[in-house]
C-alpha positions as CSV (number, residue, x, y, z in Angstrom):
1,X,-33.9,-14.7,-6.1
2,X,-34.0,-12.3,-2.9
3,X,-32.8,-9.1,-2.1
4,X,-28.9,-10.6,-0.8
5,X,-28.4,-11.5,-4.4
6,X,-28.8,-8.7,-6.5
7,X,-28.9,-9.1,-10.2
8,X,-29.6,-5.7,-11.8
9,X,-25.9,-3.9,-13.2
10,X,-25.2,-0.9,-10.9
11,X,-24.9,2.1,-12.6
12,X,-21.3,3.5,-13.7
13,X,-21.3,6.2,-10.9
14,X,-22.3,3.9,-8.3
15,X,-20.1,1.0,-9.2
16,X,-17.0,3.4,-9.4
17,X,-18.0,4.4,-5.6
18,X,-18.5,1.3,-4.3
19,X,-15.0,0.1,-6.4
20,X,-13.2,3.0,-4.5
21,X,-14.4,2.5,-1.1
22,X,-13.0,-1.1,-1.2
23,X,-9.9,-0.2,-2.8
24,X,-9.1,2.5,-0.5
25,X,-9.7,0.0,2.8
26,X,-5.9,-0.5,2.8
27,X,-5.1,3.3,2.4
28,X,-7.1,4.1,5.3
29,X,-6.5,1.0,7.5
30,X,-3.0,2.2,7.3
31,X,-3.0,5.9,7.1
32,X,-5.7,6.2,10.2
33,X,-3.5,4.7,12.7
34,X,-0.7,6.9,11.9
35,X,-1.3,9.6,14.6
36,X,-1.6,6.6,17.0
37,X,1.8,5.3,16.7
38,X,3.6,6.7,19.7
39,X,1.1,6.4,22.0
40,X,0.1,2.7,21.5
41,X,4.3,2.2,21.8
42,X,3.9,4.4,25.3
43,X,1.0,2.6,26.9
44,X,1.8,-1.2,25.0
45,X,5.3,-1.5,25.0
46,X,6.8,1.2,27.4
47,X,10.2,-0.4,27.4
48,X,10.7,0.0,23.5
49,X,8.1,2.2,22.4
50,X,9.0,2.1,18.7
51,X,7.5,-1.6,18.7
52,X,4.5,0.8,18.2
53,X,5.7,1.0,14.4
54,X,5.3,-2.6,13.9
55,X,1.2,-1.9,14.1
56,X,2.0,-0.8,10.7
57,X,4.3,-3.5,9.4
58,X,2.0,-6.2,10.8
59,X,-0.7,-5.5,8.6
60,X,1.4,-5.1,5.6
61,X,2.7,-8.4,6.2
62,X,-0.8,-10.5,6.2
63,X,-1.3,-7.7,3.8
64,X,1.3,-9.4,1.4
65,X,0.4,-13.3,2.7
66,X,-3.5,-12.7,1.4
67,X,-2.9,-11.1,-1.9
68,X,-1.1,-14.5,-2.4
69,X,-4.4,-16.0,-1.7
70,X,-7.6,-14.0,-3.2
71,X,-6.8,-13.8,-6.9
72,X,-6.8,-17.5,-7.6
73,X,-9.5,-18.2,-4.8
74,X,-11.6,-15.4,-6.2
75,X,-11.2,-17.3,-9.6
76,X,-12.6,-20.5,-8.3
77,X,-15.2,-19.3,-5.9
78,X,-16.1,-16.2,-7.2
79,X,-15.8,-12.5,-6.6
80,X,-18.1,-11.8,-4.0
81,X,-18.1,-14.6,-1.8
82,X,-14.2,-13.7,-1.6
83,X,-14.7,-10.3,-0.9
84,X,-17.1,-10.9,2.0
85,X,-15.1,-13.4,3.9
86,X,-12.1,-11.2,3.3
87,X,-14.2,-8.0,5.1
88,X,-14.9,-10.5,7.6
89,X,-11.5,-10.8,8.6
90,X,-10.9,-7.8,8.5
91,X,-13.9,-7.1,10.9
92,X,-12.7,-10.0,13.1
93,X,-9.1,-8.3,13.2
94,X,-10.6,-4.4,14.0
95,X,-12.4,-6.4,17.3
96,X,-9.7,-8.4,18.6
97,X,-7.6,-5.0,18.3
98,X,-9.9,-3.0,20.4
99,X,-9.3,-5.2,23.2
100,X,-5.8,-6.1,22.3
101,X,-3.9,-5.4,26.1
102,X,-0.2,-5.8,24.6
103,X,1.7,-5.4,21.7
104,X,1.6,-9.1,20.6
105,X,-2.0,-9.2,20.6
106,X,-2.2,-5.8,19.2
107,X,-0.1,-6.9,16.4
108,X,-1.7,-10.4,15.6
109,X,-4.7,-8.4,15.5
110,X,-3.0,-6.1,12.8
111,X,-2.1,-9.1,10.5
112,X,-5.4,-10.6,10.9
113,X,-7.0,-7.3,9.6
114,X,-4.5,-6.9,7.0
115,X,-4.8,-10.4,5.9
116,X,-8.5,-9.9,5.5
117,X,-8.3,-6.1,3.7
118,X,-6.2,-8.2,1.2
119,X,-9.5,-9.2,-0.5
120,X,-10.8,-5.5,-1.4
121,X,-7.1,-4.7,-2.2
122,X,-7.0,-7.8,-4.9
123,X,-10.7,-8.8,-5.8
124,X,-12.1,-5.2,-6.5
125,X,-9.6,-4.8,-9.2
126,X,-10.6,-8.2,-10.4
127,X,-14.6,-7.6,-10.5
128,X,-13.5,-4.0,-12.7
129,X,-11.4,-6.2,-15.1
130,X,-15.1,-8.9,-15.0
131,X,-16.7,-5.9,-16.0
132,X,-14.9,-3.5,-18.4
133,X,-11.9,-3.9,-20.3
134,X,-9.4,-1.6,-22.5
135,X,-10.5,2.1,-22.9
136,X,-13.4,1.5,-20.7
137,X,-11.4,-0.1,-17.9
138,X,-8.6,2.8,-18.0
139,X,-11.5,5.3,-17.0
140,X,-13.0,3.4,-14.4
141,X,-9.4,2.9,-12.7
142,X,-8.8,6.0,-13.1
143,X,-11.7,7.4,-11.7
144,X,-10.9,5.0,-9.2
145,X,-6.8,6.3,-8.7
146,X,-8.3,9.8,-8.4
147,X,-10.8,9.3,-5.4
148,X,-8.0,7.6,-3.7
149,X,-5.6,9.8,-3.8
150,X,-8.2,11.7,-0.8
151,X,-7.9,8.8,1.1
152,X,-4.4,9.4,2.1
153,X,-4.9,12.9,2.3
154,X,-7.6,12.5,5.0
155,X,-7.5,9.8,7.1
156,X,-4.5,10.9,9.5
157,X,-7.3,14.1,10.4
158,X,-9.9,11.4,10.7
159,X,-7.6,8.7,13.4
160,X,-6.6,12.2,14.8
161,X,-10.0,13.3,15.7
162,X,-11.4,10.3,17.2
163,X,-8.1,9.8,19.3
164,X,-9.2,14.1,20.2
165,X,-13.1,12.8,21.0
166,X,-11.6,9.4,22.5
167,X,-8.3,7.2,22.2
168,X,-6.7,5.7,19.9
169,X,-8.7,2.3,20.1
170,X,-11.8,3.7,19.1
171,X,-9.7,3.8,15.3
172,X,-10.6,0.3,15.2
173,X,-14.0,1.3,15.8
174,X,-13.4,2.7,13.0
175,X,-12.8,0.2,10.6
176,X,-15.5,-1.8,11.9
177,X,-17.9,1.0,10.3
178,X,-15.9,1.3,7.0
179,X,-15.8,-2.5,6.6
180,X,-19.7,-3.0,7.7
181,X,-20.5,0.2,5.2
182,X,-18.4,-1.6,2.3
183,X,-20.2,-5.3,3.1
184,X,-23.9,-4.0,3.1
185,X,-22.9,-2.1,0.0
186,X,-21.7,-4.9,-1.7
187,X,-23.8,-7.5,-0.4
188,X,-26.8,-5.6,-1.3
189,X,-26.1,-3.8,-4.4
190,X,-23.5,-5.5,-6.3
191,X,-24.4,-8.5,-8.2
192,X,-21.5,-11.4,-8.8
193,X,-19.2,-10.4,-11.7
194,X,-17.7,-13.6,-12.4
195,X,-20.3,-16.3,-13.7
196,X,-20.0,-20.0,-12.7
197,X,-18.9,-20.8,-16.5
198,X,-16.3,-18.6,-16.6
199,X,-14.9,-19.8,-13.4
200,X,-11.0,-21.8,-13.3
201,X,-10.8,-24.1,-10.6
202,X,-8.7,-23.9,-7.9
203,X,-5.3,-26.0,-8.7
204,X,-2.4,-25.5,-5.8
205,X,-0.6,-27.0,-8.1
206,X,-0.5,-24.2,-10.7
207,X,-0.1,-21.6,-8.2
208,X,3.1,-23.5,-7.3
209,X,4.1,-23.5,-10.9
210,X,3.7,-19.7,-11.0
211,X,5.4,-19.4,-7.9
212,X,8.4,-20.9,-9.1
213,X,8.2,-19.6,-13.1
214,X,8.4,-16.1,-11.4
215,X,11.2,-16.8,-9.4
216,X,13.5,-18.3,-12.0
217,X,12.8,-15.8,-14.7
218,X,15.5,-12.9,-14.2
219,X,13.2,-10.6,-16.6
220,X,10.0,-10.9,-13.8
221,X,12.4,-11.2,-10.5
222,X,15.1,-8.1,-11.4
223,X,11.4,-5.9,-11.1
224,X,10.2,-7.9,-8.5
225,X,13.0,-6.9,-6.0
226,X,13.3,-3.5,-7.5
227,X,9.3,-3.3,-6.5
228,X,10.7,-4.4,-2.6
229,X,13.2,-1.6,-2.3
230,X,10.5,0.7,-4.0
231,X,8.1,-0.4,-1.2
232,X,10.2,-0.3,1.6
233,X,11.0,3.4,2.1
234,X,7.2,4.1,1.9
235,X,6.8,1.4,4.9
236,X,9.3,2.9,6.7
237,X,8.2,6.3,6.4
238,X,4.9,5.6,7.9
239,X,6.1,4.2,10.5
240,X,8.6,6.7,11.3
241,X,7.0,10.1,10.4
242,X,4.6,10.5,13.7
243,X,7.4,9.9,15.9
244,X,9.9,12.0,13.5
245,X,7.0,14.8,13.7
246,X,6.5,14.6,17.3
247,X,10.4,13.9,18.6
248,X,12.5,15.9,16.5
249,X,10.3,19.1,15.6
250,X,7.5,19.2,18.1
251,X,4.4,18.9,15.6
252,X,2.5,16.0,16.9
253,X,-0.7,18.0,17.1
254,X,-0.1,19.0,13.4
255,X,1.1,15.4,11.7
256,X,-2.4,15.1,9.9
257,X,-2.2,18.3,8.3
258,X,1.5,18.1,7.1
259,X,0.7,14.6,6.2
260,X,-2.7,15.2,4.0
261,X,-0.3,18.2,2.1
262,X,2.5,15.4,1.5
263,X,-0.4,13.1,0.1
264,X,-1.6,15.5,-2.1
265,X,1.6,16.3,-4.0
266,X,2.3,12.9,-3.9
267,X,-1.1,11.7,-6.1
268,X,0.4,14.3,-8.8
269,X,3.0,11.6,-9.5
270,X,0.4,9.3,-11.5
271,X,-0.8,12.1,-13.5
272,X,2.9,13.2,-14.1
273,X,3.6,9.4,-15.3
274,X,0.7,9.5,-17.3
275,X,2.0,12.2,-19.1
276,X,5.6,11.2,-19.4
277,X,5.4,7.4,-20.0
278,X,4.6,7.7,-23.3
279,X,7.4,9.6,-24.1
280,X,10.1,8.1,-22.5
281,X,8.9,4.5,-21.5
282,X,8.2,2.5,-17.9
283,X,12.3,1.9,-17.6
284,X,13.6,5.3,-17.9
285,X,11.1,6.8,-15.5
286,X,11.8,4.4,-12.8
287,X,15.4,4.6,-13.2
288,X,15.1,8.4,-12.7
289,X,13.0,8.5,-10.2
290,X,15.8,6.1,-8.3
291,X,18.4,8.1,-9.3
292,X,16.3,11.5,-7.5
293,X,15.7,10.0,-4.7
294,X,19.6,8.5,-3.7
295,X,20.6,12.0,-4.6
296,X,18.0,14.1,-3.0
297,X,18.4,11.6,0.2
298,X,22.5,12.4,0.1
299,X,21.9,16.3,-0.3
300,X,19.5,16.4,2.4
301,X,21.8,13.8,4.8
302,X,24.2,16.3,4.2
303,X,22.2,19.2,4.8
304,X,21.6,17.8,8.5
305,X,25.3,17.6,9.6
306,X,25.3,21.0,8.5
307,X,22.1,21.9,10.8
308,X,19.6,24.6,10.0
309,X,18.0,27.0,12.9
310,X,14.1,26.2,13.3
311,X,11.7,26.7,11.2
312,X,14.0,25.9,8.6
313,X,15.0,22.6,9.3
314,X,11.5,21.3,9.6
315,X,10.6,23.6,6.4
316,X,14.0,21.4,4.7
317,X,12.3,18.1,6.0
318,X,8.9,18.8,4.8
319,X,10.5,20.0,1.2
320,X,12.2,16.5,1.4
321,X,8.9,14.2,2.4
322,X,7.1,15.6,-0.3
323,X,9.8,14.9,-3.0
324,X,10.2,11.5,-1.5
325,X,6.6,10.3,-1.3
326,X,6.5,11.8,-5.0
327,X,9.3,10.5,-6.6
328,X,8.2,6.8,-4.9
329,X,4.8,7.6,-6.8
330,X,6.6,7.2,-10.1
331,X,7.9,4.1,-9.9
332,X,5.2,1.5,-8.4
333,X,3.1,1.5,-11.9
334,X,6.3,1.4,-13.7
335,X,7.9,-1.6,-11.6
336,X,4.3,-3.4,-11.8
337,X,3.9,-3.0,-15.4
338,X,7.3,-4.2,-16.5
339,X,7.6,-7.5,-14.0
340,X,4.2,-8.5,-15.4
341,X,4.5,-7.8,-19.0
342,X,6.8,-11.3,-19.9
343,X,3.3,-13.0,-17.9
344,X,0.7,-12.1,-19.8
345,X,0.0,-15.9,-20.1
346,X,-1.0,-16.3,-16.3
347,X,-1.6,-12.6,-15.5
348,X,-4.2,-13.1,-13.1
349,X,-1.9,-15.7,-10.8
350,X,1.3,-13.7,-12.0
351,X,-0.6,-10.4,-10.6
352,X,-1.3,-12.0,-7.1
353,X,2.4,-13.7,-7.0
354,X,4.2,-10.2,-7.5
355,X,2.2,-8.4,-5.5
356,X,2.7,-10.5,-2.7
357,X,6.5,-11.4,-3.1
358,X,7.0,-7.8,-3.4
359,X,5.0,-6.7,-0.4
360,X,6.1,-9.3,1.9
361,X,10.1,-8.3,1.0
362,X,9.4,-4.9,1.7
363,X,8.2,-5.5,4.7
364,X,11.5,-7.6,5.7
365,X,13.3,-4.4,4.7
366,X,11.7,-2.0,6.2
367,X,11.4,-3.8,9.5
368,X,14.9,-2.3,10.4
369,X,15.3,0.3,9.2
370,X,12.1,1.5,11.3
371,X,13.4,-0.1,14.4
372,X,16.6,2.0,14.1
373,X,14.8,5.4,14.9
374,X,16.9,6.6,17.2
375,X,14.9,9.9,18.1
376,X,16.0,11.7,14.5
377,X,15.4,11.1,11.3
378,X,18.9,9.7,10.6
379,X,18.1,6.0,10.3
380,X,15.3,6.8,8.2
381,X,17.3,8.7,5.5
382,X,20.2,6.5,5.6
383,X,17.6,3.9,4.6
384,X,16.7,5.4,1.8
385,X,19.7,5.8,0.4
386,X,20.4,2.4,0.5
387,X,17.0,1.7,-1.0
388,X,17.2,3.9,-3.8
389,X,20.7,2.6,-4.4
390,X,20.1,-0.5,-4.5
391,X,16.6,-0.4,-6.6
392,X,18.7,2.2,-9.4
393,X,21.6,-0.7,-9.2
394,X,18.9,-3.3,-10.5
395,X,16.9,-1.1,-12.7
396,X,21.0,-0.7,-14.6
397,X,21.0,-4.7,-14.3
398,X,17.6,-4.8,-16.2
399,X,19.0,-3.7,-19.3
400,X,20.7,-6.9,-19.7
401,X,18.8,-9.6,-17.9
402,X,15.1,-8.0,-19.1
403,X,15.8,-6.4,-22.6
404,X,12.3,-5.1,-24.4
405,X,11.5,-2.9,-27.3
406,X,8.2,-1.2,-25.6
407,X,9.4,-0.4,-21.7
């Protein structure tokens, strides 16, 4: 045995860290490039600059096409073999987007990186569940929820600083660090959570069979697409906001800060469900937080015809982001929960498959509403009306189609 194959059990504190850092690669893969939207859709695609938004929804997408992959392939092959060639993608996908000269190698790049961030999203949560289970498990994850929450928070400041000291493709630089830094740590510190013995070969076959179980069970499917029109908004606010900040109120040079605030209220929401689930059950919340957010989105809609002098129509828009990105907070653990809870016979597969569905149809939704920016925030909004709308119209359909004692 040499020193690439470590066998001695990291310590709790050190495994939480190294958990964290691979969880958060999709957080701040995402969240760096922010500030660089407008500027990559300036200098890459001058004649339609809000292509620039599609860096984001690019590497959602092979975002949602490998989480398809890694659970079951992480079953078979194990959990660290996985999670290195996934890194590797990534890596391969931060290089070919440094010297991406247009928009469609730019965003190729993108779904290469998000295909490969994938693995750390899907396999780190994986190795905790190899390694701890009920009471045990709830801590690490939450430990794990709580450092990243800062990730959010701080990696606009971080893509906005090294755009300051350089541009905007030195971000990519960026990642290559962060996904070297997670590799080494990994390689050389972690040993393999999942022993050959307990390995489940990989069948295409049962993949299918999940594939299509999910599909036709209206119990799974009614959260499934609630979890896409949950999603979406989120993916079309990220896409939107720089140019929102920069367009309509002149705060380019700000976003980061704004942004980290908006973060920060926004990781209250899981201690708030915490809190509240108990009480009055997955179901309720979600529904709740669908109904706040189509009415909220209709007040403020409203509130813009009307039209507010400056600073208090930014002030108005900020109030709004925050309850937005907080009231979308409550309902991803909720919508999760409840479409896996009638699969705990094939959770693992049944995990990956909803994951994916659901990130690969909110992507499809949010793709237009984000290429409707029209300069104000109007498309944006409108969009989430219709979201929220639609996700409270299925959450009213669950009560038939997915009835339960313990949502």
């Amino acid at each position: 045995m040499n020193r690439w194959t470590p066998t001695r059990t990291l310590r709790f504190g050190e495994f939480v860290a190294l958990m964290a850092l691979l969880s958060s690669t999709v957080a701040f893969s995402i969240d760096a490039m922010l500030p660089a939207l407008p500027t990559i859709g300036l200098e890459l695609s001058p004649d339609m600059p809000a292509r620039g938004q599609l860096v984001i929804t690019s590497f959602v997408f092979g975002l949602g096409v490998g989480t398809l992959i890694c659970g079951p392939v992480s079953d078979a092959f194990g959990r660290k073999s996985v999670l290195l060639a996934g890194i590797a993608l990534y890596l391969a996908g931060a290089v070919l987007a440094i010297y991406a000269w247009s928009i469609e190698a730019l965003l190729a790049a993108r779904f290469l990186q998000g295909l490969g961030a994938a693995a750390p999203r899907v396999v780190a949560t994986a190795m905790v569940r190899d390694l701890y289970e009920g009471r045990n498990m709830a801590r690490v994850t939450s430990i794990i929820m709580t450092l990243f929450v800062l990730v959010p928070a701080i990696a606009p400041s971080i893509g906005a600083g090294i755009i300051w000291l350089s541009e905007w493709r030195m971000i990519f630089l960026a990642f290559v660090v962060f996904g070297l830094t997670s590799a080494l740590w990994l390689m050389l510190r972690q040993p393999e959570s999942l022993p050959p013995e307990r390995r489940r070969p990989l069948r295409p076959r049962a993949l299918w069979s999940a594939l299509v179980e999910i599909v036709t069970n209206p119990a799974v499917m009614v959260y499934v697409v609630a979890l896409v029109f949950a999603f979406a908004p989120l993916f079309a606010w990220l896409s939107n906001l720089p140019m929102i900040f920069d367009d309509v109120y002149d705060r380019a040079s700000t976003f980061h800060f704004w942004f980290a605030a908006t973060a920060l209220v926004a990781g209250t929401a899981s201690v708030a469900n915490a809190r509240m689930v108990m009480r009055l059950g997955m179901k309720k919340i979600a529904t709740y937080a669908f109904a706040w957010q189509a009415s909220v989105s209709v007040l403020f809609l409203g509130l813009m015809q009307i039209g507010l002098p400056a600073p208090w129509d930014f002030g108005l828009f900020f109030a709004f982001m925050c309850t937005a990105f907080f009231s979308i907070g409550l309902t991803f653990g909720n919508l999760n929960a409840l479409a896996l809870q009638p699969l705990g016979h094939m959770a693992g597969i049944g995990s990956s498959v909803v994951m994916a569905l659901s990130t690969i149809g909110s992507v499809l939704v949010a793709l237009p509403i984000s290429l409707a920016y029209d300069g104000t925030p109007l498309p944006l909004i409108m969009g989430m009306i219709l979201c929220a709308t639609m996700a409270l119209s299925l959450m009213l359909l669950a009560r038939r189609v997915a009835q339960d004692e313990v949502a």
